[in-house]
C-alpha atoms as a printed R data frame, in Angstrom:
    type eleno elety resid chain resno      x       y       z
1   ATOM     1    CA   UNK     A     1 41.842 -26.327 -51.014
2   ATOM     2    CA   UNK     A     2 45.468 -26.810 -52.666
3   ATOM     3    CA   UNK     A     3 47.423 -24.718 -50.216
4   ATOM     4    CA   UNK     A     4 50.562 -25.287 -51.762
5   ATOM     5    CA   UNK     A     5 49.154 -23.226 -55.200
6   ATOM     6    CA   UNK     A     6 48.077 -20.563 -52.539
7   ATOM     7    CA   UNK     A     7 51.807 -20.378 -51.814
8   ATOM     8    CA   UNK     A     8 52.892 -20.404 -54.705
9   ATOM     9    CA   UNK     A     9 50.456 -18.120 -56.117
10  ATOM    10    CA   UNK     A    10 51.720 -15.860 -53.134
11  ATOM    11    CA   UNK     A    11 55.333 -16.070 -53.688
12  ATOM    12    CA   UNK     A    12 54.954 -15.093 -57.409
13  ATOM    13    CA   UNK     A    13 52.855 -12.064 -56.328
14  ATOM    14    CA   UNK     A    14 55.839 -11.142 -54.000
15  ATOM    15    CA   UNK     A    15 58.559 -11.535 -56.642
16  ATOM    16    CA   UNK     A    16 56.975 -11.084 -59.412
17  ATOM    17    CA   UNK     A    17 56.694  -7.651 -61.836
18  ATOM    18    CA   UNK     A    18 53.869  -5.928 -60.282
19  ATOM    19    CA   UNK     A    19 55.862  -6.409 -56.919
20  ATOM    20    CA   UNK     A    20 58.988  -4.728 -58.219
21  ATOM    21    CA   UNK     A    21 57.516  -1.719 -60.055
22  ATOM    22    CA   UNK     A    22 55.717  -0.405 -56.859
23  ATOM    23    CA   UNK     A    23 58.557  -1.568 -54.989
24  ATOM    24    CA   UNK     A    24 60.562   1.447 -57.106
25  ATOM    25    CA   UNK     A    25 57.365   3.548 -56.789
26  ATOM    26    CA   UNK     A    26 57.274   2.999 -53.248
27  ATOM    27    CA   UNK     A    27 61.091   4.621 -52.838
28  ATOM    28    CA   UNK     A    28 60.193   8.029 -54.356
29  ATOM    29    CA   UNK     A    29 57.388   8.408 -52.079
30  ATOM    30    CA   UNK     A    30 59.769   7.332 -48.879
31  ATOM    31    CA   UNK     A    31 61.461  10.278 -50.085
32  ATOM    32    CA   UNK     A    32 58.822  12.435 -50.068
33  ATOM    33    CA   UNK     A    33 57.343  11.044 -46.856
34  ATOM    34    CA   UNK     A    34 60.035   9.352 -44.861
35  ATOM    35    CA   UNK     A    35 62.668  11.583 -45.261
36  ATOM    36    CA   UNK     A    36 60.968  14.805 -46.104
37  ATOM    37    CA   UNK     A    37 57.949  14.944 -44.233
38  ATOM    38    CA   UNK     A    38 55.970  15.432 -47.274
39  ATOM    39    CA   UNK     A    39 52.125  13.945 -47.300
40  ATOM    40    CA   UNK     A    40 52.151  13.204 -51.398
41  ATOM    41    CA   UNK     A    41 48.956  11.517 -51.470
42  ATOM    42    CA   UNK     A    42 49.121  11.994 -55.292
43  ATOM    43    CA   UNK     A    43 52.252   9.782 -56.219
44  ATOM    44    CA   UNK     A    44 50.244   8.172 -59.082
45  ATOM    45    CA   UNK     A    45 50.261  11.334 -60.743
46  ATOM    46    CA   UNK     A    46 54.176  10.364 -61.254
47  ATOM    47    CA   UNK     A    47 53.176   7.201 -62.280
48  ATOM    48    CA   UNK     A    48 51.020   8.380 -64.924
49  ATOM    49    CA   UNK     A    49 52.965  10.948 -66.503
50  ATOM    50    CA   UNK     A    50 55.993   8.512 -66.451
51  ATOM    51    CA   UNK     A    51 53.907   5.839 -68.137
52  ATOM    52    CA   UNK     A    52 52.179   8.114 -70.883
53  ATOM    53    CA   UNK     A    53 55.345  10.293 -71.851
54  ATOM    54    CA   UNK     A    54 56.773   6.921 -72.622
55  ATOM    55    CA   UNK     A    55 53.871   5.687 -74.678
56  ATOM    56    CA   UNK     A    56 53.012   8.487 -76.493
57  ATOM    57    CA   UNK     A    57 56.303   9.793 -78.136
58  ATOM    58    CA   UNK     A    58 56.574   5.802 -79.636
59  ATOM    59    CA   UNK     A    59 53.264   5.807 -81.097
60  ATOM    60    CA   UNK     A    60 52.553   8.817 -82.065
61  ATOM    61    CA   UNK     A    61 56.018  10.447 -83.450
62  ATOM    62    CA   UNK     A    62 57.726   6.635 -83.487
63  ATOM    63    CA   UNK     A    63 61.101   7.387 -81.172
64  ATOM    64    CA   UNK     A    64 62.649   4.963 -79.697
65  ATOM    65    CA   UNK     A    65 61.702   3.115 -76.425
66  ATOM    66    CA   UNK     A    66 64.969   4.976 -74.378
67  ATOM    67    CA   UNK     A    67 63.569   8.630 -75.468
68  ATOM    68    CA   UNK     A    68 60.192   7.700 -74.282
69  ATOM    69    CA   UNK     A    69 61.430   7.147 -71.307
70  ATOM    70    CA   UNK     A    70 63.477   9.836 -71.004
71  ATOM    71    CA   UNK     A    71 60.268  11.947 -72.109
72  ATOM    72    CA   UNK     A    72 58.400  10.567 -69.404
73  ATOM    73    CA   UNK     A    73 60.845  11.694 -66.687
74  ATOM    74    CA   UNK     A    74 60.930  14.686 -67.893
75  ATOM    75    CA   UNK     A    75 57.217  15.252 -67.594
76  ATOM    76    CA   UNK     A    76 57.987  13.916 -63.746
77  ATOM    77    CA   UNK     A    77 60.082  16.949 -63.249
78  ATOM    78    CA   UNK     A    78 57.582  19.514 -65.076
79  ATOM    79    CA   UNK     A    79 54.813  17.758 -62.591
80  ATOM    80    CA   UNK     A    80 57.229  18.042 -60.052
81  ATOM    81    CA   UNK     A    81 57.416  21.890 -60.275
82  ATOM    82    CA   UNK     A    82 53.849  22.403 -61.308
83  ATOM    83    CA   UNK     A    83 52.559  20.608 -58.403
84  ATOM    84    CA   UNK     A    84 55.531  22.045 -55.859
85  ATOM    85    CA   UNK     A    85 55.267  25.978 -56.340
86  ATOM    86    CA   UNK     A    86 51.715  26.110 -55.462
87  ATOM    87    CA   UNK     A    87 51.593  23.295 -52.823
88  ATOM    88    CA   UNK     A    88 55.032  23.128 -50.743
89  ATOM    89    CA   UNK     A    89 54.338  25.871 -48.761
90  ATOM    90    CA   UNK     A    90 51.039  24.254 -47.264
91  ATOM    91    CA   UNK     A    91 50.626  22.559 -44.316
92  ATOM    92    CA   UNK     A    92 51.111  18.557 -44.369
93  ATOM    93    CA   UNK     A    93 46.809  18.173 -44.496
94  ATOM    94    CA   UNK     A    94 46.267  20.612 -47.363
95  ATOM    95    CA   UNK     A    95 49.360  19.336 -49.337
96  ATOM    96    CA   UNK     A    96 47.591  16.499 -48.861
97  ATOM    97    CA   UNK     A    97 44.240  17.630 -50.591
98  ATOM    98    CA   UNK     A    98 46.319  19.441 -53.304
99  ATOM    99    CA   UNK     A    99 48.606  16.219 -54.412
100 ATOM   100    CA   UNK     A   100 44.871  13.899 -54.493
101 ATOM   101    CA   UNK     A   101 43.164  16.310 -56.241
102 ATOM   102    CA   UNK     A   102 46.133  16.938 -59.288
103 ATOM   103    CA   UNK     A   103 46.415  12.938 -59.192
104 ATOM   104    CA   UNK     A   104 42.696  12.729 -60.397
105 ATOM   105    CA   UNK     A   105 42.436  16.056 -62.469
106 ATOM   106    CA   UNK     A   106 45.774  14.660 -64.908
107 ATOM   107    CA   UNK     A   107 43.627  10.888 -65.054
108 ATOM   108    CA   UNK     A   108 40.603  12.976 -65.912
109 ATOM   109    CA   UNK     A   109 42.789  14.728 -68.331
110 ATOM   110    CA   UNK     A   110 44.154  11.761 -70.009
111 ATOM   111    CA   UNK     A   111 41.151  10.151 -70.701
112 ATOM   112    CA   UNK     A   112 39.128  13.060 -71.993
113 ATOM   113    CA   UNK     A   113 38.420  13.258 -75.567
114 ATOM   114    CA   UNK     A   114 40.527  16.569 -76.079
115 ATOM   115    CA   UNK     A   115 43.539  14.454 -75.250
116 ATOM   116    CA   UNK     A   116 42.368  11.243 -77.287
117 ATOM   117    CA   UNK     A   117 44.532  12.073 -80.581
118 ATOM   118    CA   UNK     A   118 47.759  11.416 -78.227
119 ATOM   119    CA   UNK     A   119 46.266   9.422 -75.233
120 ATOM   120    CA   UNK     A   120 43.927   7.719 -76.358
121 ATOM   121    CA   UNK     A   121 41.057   8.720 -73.968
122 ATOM   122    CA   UNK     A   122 39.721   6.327 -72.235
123 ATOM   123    CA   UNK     A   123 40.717   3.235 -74.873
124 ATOM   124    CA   UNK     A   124 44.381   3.808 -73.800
125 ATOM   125    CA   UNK     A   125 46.928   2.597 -76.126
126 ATOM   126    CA   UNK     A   126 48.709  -0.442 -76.512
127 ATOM   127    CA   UNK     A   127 51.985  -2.265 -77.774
128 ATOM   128    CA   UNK     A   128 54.236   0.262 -77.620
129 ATOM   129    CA   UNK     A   129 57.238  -1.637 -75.769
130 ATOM   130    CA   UNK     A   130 58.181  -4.293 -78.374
131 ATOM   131    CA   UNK     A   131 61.779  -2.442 -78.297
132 ATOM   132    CA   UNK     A   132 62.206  -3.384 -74.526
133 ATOM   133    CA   UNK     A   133 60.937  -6.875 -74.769
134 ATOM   134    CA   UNK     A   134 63.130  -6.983 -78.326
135 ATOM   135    CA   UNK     A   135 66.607  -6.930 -75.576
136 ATOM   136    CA   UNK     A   136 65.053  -9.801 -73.457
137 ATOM   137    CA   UNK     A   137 68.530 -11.893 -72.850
138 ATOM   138    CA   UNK     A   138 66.349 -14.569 -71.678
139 ATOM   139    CA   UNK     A   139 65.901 -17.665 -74.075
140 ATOM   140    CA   UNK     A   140 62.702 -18.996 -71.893
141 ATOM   141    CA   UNK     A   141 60.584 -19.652 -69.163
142 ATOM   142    CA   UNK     A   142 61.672 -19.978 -65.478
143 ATOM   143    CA   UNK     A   143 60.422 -23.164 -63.965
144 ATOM   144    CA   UNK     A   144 61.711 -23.582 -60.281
145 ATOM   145    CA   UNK     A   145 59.563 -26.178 -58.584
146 ATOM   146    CA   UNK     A   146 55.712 -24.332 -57.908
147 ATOM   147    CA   UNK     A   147 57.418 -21.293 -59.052
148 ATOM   148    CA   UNK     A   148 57.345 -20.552 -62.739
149 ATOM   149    CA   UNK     A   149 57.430 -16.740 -64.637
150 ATOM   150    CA   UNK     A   150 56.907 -16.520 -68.339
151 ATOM   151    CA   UNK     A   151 60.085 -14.940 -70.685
152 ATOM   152    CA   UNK     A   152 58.839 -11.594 -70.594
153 ATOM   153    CA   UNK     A   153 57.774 -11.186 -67.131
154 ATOM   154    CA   UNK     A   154 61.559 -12.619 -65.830
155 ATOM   155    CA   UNK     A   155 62.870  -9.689 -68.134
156 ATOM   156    CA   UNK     A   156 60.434  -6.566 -66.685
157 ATOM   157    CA   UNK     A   157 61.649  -8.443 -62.965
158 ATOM   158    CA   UNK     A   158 65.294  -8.198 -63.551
159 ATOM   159    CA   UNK     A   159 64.952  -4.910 -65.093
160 ATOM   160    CA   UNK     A   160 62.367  -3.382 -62.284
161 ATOM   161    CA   UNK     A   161 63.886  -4.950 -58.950
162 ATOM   162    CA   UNK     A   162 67.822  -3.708 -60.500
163 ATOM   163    CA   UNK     A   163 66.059  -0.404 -60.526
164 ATOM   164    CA   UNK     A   164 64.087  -0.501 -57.559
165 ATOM   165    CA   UNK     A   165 67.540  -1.292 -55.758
166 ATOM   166    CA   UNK     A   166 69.734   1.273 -57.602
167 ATOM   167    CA   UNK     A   167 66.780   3.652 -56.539
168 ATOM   168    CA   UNK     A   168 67.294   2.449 -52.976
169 ATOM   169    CA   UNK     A   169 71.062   2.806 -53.317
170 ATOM   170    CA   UNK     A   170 70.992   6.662 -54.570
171 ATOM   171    CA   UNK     A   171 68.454   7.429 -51.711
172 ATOM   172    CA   UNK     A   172 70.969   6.207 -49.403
173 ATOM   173    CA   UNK     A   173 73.830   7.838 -50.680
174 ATOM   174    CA   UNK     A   174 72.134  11.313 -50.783
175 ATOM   175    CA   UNK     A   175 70.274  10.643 -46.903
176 ATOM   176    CA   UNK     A   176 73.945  10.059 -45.586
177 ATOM   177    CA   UNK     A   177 75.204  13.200 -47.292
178 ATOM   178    CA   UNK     A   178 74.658  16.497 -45.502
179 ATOM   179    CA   UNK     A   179 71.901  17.154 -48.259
180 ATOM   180    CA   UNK     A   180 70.191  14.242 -46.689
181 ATOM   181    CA   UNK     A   181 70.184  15.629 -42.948
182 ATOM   182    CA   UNK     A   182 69.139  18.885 -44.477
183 ATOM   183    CA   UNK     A   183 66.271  16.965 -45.303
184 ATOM   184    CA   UNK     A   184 65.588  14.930 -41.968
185 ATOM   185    CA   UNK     A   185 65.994  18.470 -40.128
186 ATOM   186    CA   UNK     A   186 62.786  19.631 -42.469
187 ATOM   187    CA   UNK     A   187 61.008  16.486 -41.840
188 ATOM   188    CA   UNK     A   188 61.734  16.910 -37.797
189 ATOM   189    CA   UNK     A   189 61.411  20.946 -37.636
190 ATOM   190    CA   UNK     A   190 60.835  22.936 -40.353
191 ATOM   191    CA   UNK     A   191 61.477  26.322 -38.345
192 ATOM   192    CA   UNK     A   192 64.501  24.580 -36.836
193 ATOM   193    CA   UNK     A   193 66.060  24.244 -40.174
194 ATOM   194    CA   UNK     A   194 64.740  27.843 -41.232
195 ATOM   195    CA   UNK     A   195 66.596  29.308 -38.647
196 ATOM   196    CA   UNK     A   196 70.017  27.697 -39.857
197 ATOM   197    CA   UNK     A   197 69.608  29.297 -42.885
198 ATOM   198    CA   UNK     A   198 68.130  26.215 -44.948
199 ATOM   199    CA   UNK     A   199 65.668  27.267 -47.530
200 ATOM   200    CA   UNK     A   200 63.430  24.557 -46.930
201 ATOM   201    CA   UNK     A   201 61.279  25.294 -50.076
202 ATOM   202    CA   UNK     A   202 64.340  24.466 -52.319
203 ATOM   203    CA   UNK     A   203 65.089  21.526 -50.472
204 ATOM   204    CA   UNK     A   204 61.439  20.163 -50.354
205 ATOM   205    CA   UNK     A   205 61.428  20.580 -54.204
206 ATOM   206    CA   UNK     A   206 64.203  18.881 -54.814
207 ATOM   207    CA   UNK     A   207 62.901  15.822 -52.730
208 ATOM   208    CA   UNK     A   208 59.368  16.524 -54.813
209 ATOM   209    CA   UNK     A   209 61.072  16.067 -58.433
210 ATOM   210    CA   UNK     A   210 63.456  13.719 -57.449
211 ATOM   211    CA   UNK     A   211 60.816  11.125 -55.739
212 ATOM   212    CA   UNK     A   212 58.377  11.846 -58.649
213 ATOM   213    CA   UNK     A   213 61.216  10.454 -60.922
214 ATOM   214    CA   UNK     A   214 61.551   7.217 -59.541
215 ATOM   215    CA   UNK     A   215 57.440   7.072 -59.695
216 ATOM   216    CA   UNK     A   216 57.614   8.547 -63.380
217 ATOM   217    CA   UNK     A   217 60.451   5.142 -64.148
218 ATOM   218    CA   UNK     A   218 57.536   2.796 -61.897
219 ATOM   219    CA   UNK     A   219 54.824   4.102 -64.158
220 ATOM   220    CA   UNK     A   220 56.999   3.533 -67.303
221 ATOM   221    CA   UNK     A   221 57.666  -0.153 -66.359
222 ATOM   222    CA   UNK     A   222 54.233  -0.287 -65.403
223 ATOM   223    CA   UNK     A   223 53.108   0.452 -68.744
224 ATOM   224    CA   UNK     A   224 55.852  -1.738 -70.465
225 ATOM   225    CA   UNK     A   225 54.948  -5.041 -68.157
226 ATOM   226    CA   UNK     A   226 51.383  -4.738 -69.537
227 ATOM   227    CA   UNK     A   227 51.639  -3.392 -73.096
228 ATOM   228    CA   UNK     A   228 48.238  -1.483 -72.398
229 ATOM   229    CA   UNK     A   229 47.699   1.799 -71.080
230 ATOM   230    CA   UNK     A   230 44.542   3.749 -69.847
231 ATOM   231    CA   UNK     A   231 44.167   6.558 -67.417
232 ATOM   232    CA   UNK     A   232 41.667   4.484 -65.393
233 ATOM   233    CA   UNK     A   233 44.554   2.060 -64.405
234 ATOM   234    CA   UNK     A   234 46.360   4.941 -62.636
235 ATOM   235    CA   UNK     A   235 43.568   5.246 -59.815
236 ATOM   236    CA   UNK     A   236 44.114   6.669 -56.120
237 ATOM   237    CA   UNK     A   237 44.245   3.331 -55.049
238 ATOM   238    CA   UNK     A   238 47.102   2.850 -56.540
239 ATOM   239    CA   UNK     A   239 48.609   5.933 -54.289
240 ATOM   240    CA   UNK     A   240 47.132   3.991 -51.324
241 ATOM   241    CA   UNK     A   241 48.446   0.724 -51.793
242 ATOM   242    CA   UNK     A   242 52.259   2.660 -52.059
243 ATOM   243    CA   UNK     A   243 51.496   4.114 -48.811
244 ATOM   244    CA   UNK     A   244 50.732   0.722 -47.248
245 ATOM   245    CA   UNK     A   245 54.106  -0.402 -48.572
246 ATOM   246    CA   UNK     A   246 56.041   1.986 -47.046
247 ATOM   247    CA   UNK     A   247 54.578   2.291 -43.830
248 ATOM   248    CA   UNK     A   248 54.782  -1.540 -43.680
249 ATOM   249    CA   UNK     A   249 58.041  -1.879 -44.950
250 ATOM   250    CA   UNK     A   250 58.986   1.209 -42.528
251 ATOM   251    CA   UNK     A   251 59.102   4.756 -43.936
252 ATOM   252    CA   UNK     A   252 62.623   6.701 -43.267
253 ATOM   253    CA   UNK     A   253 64.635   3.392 -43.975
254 ATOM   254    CA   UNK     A   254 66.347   2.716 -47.043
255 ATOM   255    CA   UNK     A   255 65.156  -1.158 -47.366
256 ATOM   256    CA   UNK     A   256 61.945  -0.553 -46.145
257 ATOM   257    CA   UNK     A   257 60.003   0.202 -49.578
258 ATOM   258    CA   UNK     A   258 61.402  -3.511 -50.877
259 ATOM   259    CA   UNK     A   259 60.727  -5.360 -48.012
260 ATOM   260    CA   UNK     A   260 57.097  -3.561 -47.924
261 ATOM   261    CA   UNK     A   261 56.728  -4.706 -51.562
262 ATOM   262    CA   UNK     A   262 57.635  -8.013 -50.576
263 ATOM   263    CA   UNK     A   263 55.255  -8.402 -47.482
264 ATOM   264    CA   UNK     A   264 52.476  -6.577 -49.160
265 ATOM   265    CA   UNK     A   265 51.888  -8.523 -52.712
266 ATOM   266    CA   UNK     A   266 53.065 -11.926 -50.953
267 ATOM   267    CA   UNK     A   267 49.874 -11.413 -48.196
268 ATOM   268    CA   UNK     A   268 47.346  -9.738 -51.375
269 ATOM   269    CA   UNK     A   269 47.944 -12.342 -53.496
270 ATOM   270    CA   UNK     A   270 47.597 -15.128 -51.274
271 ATOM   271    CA   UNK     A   271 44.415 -13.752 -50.031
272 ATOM   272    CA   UNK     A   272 43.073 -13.207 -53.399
273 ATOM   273    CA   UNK     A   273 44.025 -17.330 -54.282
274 ATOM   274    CA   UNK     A   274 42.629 -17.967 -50.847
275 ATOM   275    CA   UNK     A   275 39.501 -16.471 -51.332
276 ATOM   276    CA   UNK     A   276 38.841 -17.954 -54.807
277 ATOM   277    CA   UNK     A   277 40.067 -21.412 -53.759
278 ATOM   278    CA   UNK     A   278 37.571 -21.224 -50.987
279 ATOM   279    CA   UNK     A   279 34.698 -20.177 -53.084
280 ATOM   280    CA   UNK     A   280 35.120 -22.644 -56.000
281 ATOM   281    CA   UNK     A   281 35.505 -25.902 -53.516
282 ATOM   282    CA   UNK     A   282 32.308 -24.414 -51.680
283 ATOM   283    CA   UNK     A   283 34.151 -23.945 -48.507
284 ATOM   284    CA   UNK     A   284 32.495 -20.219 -48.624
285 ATOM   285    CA   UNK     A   285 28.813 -20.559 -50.735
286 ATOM   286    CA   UNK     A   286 28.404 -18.054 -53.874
287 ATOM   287    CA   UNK     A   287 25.267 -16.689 -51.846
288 ATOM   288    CA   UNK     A   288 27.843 -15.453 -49.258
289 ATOM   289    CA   UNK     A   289 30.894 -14.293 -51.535
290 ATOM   290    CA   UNK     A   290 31.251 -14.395 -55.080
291 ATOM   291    CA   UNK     A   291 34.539 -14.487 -56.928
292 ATOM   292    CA   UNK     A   292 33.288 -11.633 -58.619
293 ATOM   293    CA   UNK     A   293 33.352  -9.330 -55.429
294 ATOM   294    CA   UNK     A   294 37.194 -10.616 -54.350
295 ATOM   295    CA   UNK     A   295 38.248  -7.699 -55.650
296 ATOM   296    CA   UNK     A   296 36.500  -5.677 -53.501
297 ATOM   297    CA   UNK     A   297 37.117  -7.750 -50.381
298 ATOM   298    CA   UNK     A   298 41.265  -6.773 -51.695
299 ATOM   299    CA   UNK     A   299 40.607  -3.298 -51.653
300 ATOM   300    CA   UNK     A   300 38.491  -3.389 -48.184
301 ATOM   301    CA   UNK     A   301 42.092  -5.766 -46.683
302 ATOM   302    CA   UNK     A   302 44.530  -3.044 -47.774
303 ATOM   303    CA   UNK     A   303 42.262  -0.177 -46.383
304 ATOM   304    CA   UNK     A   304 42.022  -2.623 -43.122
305 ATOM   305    CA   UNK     A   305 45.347  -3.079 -43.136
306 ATOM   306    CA   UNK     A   306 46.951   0.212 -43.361
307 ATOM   307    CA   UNK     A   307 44.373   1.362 -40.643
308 ATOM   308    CA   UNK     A   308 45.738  -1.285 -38.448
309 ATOM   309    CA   UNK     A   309 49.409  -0.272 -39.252
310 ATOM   310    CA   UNK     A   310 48.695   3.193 -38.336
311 ATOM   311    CA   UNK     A   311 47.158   2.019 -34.789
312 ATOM   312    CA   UNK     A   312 49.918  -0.214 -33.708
313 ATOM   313    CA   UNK     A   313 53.184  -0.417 -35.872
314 ATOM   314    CA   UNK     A   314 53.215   2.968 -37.735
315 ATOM   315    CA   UNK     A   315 56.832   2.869 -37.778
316 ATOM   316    CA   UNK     A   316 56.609  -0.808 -39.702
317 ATOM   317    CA   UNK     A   317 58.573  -3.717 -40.007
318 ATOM   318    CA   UNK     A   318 62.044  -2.151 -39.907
319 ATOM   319    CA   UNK     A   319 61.199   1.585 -38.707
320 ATOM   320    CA   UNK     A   320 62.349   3.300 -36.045
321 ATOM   321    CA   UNK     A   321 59.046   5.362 -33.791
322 ATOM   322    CA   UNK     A   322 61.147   7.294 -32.014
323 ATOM   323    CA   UNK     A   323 62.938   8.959 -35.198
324 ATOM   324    CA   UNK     A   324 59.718   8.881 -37.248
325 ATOM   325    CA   UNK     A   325 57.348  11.592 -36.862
326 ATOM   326    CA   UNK     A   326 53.762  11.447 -38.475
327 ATOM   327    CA   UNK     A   327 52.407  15.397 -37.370
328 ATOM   328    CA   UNK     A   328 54.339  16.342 -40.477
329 ATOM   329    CA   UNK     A   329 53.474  20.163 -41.359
């Protein structure tokens, strides 16, 4: 096995696009989680109004890329207060089931033929983004020794990891304001901060809609990195491997989503390069593992994984267990 194309199929995976959009993904739903106390198991709901209300306005009524984009925060916020009125005066578990269950109903929505005329059902849609990649200041390729990234992809990277920090920046502006403590006193106490006079619904929608932003800007660049779109791409997977980022990274600290991101795609890719390595030089036979099923063993690791984070290092790499709290209500 070459183990140096492992590691530099790794370190790609941890720098590359995919690695910054769910690196900004993965701040909105510290938001909700590590500073609010809020169990948003439906954060790819963001994602997939973000990426569709950026699609659809350019192909079907031809606006530009910026007002797509500005469309699909706006459906963020609309989510945001659909999903928040109902749900943000349950209990952590049944906020829980609520946020799961819209995530799938809006991907079921998508892709059903009612909504094909603008969606696309379940064919998606497709180059929509040629006015991003149109502003690529980059002449070509990156080539640093085993490391290489094409033109585009150095463009989405520059673009998603300056968001993901000026995402990570705002959250710790606002966290060291007295908004912020507002919201740590919710996360630690809700009755606590009820009887200071804090209406805690107001303050839990205003993490809701902000944090579903910065997942509605991860599921724009999402769509823009690939130049295809389909509901069936915005699976609760997806949710779950945000959650594994944060909690790895360490949920309630402002670096913890990036470094999460990081850690997470740097140890998934090089066991997906592993893997394949091993089963093409017959270190593992095809009657054993196919390459075929290495997607499956990738979605078993992550499940594994976050299980194993929740048993011995919930707080994660940079967290804090004494100040983080996981009985959220």
């Amino acid at each position: 096995m070459d183990l140096m194309a492992i590691l530099s199929n790794a370190l790609r995976g941890a720098l590359g696009p995919e690695a910054a959009i769910y690196a900004l993904a993965a701040v909105g739903l510290n938001l909700h989680f590590g500073y609010t106390g809020l169990l948003n198991f439906g954060h790819v709901g963001f994602m997939l109004v973000g990426a569709y209300g950026t699609a659809v306005p350019v192909i079907a009524w031809g606006s530009p890329l910026w007002v797509g984009i500005l469309v699909g925060m706006a459906c963020a916020v609309v989510l945001a207060l659909l999903l928040g009125i109902p749900t943000l005066r349950l209990r952590g578990d049944y906020l829980a089931i609520a946020t799961i269950a819209a995530g799938e109903v809006l991907r079921y929505l998508y892709r059903s033929e009612w909504a094909e005329p603008l969606t696309g059902g379940v064919f998606g849609i497709t180059q929509f983004a040629n006015g991003f990649y149109a502003f690529n200041p980059f002449t070509g390729p990156l080539a640093l020794g085993p490391l290489n990234f094409s033109r585009n992809a150095l463009w989405v990277m520059t673009v998603g990891w300056g968001a993901a920090l000026l995402a990570a920046l705002l959250v710790a502006l606002l966290v060291h304001s007295p908004w912020g403590r507002v919201l740590r006193s919710v996360r630690e106490d809700e009755m606590a901060a009820r009887s200071l006079g804090k209406n805690v619904f107001v303050y839990k929608m205003q993490s809701l809609v902000l944090g579903g932003v910065m997942g509605a800007l991860a599921g724009s660049l999402l769509a823009i990195n690939t130049q295809a779109l389909s509901p069936d791409v915005f699976m609760p997977i997806l949710t779950f491997y945000l959650w594994t980022i944060v909690i790895l990274g360490g949920a309630s600290r402002i670096m913890g989503p990036i470094l999460g991101s990081v850690v997470f795609w740097f140890l998934l890719t090089s066991l997906d390069s592993l893997l394949r390595q091993a089963i093409s030089s017959g270190v593992i036979p095809t009657s054993v593992l196919d390459s075929s099923d290495v997607g499956a063993i990738r979605f078993a690791a992550v499940g594994l994984g976050l299980m194993l984070l929740m048993l011995f290092r919930p707080a994660g790499l940079l967290g804090n267990q004494k100040e983080l709290r996981l009985d959220v209500r």
